[in-house]
DSSP file (Angstrom, degrees, kcal/mol; ACC not computed):
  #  RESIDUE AA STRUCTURE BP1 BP2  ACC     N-H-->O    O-->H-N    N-H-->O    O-->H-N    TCO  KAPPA ALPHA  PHI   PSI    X-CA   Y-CA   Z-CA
    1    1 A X              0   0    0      0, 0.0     3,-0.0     0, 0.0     5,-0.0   0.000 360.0 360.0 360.0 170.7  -25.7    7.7  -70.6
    2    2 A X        -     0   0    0      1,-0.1     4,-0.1   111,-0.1   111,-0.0  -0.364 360.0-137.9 -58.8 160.7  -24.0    5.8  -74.0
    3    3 A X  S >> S+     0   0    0      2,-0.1     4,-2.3     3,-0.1     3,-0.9   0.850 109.8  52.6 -55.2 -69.5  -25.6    5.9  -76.9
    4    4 A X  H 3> S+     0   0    0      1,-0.2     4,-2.4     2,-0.2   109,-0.0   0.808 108.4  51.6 -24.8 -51.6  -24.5    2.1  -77.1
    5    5 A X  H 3> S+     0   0    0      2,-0.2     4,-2.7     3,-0.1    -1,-0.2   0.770 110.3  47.7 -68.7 -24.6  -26.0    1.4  -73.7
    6    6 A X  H <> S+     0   0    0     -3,-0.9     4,-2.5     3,-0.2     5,-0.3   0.936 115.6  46.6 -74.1 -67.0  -29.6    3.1  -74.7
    7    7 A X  H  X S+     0   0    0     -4,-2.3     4,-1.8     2,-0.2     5,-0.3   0.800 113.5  42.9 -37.8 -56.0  -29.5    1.2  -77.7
    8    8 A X  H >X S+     0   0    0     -4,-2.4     4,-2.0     1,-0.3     3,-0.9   0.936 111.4  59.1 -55.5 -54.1  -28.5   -2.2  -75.9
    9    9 A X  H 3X S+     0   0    0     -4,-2.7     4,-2.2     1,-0.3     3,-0.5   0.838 107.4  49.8 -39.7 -53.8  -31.4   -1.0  -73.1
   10   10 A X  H 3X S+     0   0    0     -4,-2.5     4,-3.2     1,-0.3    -1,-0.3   0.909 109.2  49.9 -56.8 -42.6  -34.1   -1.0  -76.3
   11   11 A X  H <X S+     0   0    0     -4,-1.8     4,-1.3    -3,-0.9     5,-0.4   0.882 109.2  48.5 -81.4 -23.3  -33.1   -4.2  -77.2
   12   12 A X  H >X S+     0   0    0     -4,-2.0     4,-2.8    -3,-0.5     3,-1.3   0.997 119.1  44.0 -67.2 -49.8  -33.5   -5.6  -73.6
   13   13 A X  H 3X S+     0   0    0     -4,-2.2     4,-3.3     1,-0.4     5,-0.3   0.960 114.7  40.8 -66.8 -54.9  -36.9   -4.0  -73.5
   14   14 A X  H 3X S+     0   0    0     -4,-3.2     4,-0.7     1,-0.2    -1,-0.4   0.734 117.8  56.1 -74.3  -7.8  -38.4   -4.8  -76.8
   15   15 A X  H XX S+     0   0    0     -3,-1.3     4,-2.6    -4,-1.3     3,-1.9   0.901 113.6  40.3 -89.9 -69.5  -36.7   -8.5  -76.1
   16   16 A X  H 3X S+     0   0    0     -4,-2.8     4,-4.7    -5,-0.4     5,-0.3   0.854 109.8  49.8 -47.4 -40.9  -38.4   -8.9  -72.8
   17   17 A X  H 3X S+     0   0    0     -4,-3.3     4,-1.0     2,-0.2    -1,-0.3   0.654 111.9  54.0 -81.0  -7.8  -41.8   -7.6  -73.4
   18   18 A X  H <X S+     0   0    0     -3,-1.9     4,-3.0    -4,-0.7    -2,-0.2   0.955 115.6  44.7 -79.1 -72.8  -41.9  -10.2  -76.9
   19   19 A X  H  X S+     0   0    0     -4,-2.6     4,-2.1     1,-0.3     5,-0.3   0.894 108.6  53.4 -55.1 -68.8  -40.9  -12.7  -74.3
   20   20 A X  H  X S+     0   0    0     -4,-4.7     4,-2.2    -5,-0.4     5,-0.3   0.966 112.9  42.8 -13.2 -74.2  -43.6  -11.5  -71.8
   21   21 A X  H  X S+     0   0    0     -4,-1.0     4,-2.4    -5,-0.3     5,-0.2   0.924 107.3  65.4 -66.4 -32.5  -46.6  -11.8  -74.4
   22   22 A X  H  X S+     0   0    0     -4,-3.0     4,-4.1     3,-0.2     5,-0.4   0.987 114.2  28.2 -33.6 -82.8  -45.1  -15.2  -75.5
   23   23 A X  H  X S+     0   0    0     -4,-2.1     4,-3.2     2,-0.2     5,-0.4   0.862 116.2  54.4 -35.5 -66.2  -45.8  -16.8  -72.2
   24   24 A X  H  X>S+     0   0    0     -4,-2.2     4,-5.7     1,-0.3     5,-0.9   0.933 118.7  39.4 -56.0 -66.8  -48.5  -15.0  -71.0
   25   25 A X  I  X>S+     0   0    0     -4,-2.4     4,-1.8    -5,-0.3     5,-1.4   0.866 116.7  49.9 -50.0 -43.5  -50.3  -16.0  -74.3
   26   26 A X  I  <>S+     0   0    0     -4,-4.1     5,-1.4    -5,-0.2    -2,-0.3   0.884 121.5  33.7 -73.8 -39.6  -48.9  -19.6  -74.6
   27   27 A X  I  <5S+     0   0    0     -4,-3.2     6,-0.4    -5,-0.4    -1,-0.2   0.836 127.7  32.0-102.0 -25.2  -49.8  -20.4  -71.3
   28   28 A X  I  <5S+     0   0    0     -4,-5.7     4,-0.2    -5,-0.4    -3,-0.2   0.722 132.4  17.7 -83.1 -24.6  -53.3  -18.3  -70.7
   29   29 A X  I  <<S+     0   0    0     -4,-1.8     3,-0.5    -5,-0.9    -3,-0.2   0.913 123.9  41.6-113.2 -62.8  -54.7  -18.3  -73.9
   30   30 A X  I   <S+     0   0    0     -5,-1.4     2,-0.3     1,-0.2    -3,-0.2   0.941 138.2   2.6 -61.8 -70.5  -53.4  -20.9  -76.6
   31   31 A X  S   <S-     0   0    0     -5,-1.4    -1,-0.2    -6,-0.2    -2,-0.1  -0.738  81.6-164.6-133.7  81.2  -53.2  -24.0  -73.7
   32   32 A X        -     0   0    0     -3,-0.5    -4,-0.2    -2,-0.3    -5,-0.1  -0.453  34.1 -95.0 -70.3 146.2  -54.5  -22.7  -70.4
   33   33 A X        -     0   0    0     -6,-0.4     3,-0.1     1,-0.1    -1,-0.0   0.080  30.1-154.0 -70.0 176.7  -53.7  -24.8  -67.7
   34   34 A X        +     0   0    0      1,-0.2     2,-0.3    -3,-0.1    -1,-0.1   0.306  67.2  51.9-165.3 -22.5  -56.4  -27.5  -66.5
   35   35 A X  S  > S-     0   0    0      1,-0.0     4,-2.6     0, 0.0    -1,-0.2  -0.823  85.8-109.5-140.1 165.9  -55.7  -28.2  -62.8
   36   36 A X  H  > S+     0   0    0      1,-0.3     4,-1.2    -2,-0.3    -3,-0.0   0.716 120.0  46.7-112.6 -39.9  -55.4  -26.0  -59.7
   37   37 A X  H  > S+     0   0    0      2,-0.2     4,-4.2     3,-0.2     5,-0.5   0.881 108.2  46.5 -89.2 -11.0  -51.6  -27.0  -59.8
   38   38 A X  H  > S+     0   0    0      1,-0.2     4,-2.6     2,-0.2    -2,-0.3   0.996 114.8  57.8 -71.4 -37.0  -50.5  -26.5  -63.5
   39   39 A X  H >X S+     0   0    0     -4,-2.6     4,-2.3     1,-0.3     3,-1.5   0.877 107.1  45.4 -27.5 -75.1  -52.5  -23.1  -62.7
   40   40 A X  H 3X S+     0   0    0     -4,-1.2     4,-2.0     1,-0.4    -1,-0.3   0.796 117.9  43.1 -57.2 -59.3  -50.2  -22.4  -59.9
   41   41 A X  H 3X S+     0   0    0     -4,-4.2     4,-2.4     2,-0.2    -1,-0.4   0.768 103.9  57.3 -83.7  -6.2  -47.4  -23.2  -61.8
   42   42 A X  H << S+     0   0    0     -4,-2.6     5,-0.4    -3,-1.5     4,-0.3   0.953 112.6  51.6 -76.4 -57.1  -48.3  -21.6  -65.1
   43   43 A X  H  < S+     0   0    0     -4,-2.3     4,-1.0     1,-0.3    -2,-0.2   0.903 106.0  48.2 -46.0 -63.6  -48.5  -18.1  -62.7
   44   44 A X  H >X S+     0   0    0     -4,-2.0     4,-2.4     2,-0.2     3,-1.6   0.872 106.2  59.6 -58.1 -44.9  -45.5  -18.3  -61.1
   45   45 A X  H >X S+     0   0    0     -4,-2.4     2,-2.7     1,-0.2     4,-1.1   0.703 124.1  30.9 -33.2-103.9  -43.6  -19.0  -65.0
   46   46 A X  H 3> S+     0   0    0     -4,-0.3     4,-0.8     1,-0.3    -2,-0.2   0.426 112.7  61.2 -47.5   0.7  -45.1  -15.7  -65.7
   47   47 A X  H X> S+     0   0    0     -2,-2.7     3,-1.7    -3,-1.6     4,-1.5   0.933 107.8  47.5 -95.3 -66.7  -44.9  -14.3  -62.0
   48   48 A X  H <X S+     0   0    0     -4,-2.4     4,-0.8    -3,-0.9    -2,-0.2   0.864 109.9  57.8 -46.3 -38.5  -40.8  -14.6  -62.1
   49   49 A X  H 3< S+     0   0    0     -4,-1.1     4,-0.4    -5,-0.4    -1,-0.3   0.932  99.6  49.0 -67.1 -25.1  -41.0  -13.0  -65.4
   50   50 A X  H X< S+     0   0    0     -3,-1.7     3,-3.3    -4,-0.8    -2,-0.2   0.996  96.5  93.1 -64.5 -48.8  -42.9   -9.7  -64.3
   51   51 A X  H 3< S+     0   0    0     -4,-1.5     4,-0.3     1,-0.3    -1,-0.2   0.524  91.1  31.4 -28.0 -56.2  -39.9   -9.6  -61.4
   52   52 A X  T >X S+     0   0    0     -4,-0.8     4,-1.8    -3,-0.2     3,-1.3   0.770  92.1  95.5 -81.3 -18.4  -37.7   -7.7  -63.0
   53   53 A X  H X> S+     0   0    0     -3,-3.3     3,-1.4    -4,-0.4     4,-1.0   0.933  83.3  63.7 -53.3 -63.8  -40.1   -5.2  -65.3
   54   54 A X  H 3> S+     0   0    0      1,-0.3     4,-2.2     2,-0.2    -1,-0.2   0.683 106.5  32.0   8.1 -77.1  -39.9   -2.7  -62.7
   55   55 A X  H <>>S+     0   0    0     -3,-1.3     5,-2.7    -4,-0.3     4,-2.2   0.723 112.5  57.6 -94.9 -12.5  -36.9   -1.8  -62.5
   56   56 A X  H <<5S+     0   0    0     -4,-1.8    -2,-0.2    -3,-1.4    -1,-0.2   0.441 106.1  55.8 -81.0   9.4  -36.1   -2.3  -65.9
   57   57 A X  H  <5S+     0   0    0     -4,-1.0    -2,-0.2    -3,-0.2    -3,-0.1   0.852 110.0  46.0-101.5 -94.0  -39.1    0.3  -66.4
   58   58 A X  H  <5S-     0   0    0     -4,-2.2    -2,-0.2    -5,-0.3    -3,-0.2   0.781 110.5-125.1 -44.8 -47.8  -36.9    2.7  -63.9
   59   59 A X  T  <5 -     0   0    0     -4,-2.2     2,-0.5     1,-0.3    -3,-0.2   0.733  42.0-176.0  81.9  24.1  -33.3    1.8  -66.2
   60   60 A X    > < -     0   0    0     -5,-2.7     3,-1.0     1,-0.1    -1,-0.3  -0.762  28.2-127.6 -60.6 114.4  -32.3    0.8  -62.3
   61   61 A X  T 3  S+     0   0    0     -2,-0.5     3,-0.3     1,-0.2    53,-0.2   0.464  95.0  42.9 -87.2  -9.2  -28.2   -0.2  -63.6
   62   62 A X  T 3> S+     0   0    0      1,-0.2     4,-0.6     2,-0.1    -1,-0.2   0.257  76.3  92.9-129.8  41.3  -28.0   -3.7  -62.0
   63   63 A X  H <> S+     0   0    0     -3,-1.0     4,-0.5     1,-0.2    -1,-0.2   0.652  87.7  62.4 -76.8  -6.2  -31.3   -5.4  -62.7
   64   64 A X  H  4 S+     0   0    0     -3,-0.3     5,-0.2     2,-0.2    47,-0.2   0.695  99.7  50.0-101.0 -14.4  -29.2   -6.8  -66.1
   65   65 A X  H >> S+     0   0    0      2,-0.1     3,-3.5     3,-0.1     4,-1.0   0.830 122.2  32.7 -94.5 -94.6  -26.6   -8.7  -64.2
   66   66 A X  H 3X S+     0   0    0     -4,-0.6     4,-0.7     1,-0.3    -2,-0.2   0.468 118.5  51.3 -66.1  -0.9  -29.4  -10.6  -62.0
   67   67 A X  H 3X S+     0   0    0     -4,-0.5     4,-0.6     2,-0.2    -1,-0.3   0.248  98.8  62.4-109.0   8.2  -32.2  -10.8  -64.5
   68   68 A X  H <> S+     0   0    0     -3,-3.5     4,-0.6     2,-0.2    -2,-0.2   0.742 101.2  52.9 -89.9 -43.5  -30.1  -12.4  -67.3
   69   69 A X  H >< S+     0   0    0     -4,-1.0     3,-1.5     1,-0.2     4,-0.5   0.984 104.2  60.9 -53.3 -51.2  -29.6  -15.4  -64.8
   70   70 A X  H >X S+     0   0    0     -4,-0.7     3,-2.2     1,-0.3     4,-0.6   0.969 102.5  59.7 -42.8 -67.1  -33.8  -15.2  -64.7
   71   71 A X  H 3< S+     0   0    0     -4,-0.6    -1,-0.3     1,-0.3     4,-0.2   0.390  82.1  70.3 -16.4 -42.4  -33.3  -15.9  -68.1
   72   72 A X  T << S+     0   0    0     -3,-1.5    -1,-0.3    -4,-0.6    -2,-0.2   0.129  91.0  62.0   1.9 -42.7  -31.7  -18.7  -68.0
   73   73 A X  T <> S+     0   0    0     -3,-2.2     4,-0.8    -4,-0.5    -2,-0.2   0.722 107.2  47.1 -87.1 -41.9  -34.8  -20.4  -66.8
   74   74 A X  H  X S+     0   0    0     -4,-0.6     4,-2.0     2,-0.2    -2,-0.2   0.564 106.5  47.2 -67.6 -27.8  -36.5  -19.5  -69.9
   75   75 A X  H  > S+     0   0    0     -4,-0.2     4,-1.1     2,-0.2    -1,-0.2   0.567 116.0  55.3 -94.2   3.4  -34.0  -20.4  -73.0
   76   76 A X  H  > S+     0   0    0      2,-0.2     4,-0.6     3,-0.1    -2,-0.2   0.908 109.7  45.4 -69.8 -63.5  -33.8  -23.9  -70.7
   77   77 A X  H >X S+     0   0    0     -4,-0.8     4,-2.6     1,-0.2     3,-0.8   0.869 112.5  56.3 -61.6 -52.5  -37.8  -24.1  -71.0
   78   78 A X  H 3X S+     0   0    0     -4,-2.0     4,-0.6     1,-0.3     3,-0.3   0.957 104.3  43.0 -63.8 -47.6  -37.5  -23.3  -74.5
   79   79 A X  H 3X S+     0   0    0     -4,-1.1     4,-0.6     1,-0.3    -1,-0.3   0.576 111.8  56.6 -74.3   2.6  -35.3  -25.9  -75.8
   80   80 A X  H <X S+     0   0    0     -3,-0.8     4,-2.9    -4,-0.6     5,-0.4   0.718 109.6  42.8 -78.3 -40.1  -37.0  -28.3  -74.0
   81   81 A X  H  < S+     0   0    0     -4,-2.6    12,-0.2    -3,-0.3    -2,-0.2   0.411 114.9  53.4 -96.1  17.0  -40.5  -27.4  -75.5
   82   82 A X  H >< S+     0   0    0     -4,-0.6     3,-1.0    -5,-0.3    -3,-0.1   0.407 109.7  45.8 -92.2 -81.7  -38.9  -27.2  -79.0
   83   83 A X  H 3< S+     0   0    0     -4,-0.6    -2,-0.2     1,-0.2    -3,-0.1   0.805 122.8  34.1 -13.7 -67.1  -37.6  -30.3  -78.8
   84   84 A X  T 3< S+     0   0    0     -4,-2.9     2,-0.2    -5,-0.1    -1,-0.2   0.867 102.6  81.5 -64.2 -27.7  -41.1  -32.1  -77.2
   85   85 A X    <   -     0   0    0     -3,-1.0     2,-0.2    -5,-0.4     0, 0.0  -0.633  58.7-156.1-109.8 157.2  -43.7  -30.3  -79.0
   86   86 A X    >>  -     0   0    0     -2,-0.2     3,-1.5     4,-0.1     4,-1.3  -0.302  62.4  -8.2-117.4 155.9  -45.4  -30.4  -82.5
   87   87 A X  H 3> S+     0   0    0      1,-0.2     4,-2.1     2,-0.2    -2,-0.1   0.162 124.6   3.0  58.9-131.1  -47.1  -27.7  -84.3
   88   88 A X  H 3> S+     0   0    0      2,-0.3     4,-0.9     1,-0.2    -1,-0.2   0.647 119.4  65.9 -66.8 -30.3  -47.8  -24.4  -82.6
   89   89 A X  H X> S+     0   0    0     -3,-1.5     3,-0.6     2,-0.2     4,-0.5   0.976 100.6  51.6 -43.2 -65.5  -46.3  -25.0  -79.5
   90   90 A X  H 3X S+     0   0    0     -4,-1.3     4,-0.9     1,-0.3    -2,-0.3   0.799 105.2  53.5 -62.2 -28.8  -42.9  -25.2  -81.1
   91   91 A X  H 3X S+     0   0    0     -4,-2.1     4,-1.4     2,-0.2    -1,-0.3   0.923 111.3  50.6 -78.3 -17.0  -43.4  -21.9  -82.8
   92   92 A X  H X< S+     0   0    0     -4,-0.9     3,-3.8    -3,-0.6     4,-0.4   0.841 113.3  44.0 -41.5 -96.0  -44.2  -20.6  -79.0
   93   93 A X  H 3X S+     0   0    0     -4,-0.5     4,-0.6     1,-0.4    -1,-0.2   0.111 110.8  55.9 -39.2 -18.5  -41.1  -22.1  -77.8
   94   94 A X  H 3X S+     0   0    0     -4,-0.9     4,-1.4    -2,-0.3    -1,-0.4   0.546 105.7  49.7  18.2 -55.2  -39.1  -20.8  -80.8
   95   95 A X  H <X S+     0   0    0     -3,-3.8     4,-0.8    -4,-1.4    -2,-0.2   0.602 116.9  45.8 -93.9 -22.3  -40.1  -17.3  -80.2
   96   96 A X  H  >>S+     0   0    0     -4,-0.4     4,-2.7     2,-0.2     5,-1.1   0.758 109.8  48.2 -69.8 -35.7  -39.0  -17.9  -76.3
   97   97 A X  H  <5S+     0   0    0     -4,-0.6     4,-0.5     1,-0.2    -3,-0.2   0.970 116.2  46.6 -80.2 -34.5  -35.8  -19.5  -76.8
   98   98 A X  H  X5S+     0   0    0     -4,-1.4     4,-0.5     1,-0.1    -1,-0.2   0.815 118.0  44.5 -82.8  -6.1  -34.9  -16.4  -79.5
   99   99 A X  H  <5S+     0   0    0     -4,-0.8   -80,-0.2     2,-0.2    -2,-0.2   0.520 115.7  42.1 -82.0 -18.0  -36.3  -13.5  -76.9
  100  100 A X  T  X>S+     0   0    0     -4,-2.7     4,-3.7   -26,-0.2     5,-0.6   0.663 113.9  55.0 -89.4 -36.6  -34.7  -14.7  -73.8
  101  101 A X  T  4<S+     0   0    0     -5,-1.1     4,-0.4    -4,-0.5    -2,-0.2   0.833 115.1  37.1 -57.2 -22.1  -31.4  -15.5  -75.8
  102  102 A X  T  X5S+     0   0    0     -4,-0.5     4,-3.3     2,-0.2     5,-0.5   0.755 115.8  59.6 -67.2 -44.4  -31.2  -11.6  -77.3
  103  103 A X  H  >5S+     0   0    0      1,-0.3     4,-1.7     2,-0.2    -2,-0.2   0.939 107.9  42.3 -53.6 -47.6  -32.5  -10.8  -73.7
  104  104 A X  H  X5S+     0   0    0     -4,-3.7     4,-1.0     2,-0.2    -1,-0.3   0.769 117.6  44.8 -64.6 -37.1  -29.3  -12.5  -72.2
  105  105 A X  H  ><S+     0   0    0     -5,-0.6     4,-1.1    -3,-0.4    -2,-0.2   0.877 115.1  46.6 -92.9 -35.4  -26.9  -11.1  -74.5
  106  106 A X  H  X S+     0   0    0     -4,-3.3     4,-0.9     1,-0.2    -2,-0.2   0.781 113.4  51.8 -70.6 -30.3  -28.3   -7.7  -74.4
  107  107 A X  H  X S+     0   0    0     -4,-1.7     4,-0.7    -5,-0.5    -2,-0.2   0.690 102.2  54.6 -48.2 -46.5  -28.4   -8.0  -70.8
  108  108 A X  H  X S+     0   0    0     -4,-1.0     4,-2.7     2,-0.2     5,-0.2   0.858 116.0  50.1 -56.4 -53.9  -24.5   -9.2  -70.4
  109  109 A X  H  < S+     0   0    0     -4,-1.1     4,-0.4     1,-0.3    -2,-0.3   0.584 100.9  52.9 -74.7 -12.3  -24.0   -5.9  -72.3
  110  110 A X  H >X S+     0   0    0     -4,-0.9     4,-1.5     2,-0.2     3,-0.7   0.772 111.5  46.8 -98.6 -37.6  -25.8   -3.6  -70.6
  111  111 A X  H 3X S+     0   0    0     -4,-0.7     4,-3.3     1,-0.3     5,-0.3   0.872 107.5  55.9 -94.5 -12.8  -24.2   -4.4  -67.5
  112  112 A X  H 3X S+     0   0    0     -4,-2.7     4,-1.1     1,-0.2    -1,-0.3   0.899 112.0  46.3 -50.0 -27.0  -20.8   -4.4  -68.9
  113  113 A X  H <> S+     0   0    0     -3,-0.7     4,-0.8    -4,-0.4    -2,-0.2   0.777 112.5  46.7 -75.7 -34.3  -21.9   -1.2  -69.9
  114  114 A X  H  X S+     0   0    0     -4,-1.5     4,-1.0     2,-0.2    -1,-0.2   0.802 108.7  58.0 -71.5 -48.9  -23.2   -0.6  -66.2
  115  115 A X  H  < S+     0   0    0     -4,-3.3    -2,-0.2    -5,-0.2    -1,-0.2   0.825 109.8  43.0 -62.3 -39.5  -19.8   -2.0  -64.8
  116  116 A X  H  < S+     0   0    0     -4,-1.1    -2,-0.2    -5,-0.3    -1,-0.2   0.801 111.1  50.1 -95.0  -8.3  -17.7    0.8  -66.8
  117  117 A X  H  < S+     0   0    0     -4,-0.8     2,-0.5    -5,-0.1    -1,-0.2   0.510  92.1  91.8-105.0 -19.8  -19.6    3.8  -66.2
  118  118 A X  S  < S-     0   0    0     -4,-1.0     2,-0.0     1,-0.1     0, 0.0  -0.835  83.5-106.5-103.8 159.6  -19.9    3.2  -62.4
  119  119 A X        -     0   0    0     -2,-0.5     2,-1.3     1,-0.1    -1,-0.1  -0.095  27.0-127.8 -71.8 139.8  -17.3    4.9  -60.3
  120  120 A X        -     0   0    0     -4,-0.1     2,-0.4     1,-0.0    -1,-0.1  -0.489  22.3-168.1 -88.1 117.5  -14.6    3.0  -58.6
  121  121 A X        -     0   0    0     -2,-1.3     2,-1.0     1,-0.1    -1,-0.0  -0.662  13.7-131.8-109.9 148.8  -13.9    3.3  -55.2
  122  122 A X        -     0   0    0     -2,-0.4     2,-0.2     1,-0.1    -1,-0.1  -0.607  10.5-136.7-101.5 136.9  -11.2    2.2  -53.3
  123  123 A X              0   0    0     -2,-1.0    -1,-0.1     1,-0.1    -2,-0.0  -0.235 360.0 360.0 -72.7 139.8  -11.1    0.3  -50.2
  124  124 A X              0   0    0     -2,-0.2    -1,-0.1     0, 0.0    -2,-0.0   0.717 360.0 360.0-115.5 360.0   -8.8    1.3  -47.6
């Protein structure tokens, strides 16, 4: 593989799993949910996020195309909870909205990267 594309691949990783512990921590530990549905919904934020570790585990070459859009969901979330929230929150949301946005960028890039390295074939 590139050199570029391992590098880009580090940054997706170390991006994600910062992003990963954000949540997980902001939402299990720092302000744990209080009712059966915010439960429900605080797992599933974090449930969509595990989705992609897998294969991005394995270096499977188009989990970056469809997990930047997963992403998406998260620098959304953040600037909404920068904006609303005080204190500690915001530095949560601040450390989401700058780990999905490297995640997305490295993520664009890896799959350009993904895009030129696989073979083309032509239809007949």
């Amino acid at each position: 593989m590139n050199e570029k594309f391992k590098r880009w691949h580090r940054i997706c990783l170390v991006s994600y799993f910062v992003l990963l512990m954000t949540v997980a921590i902001w939402y299990l530990v720092q302000s744990p949910p209080k009712y059966i549905y915010s439960t429900i919904l605080s797992l599933t934020y974090i449930g969509i996020l595990i989705a992609p570790m897998f294969f991005l585990l394995k270096k499977i070459p188009h989990v970056y195309a469809w997990s930047s859009y997963i992403m998406l969901i998260y620098f959304s979330h953040a600037i909404i909870e920068t904006w609303s929230n005080d204190d500690i929150e915001r530095i949560y949301a601040i450390i989401e909205l700058i780990s999905s946005s490297v995640y997305f960028i490295g993520a664009t890039i890896c799959a350009g990267y993904v895009k030129k390295m696989t073979p083309k074939t032509d239809p007949e």
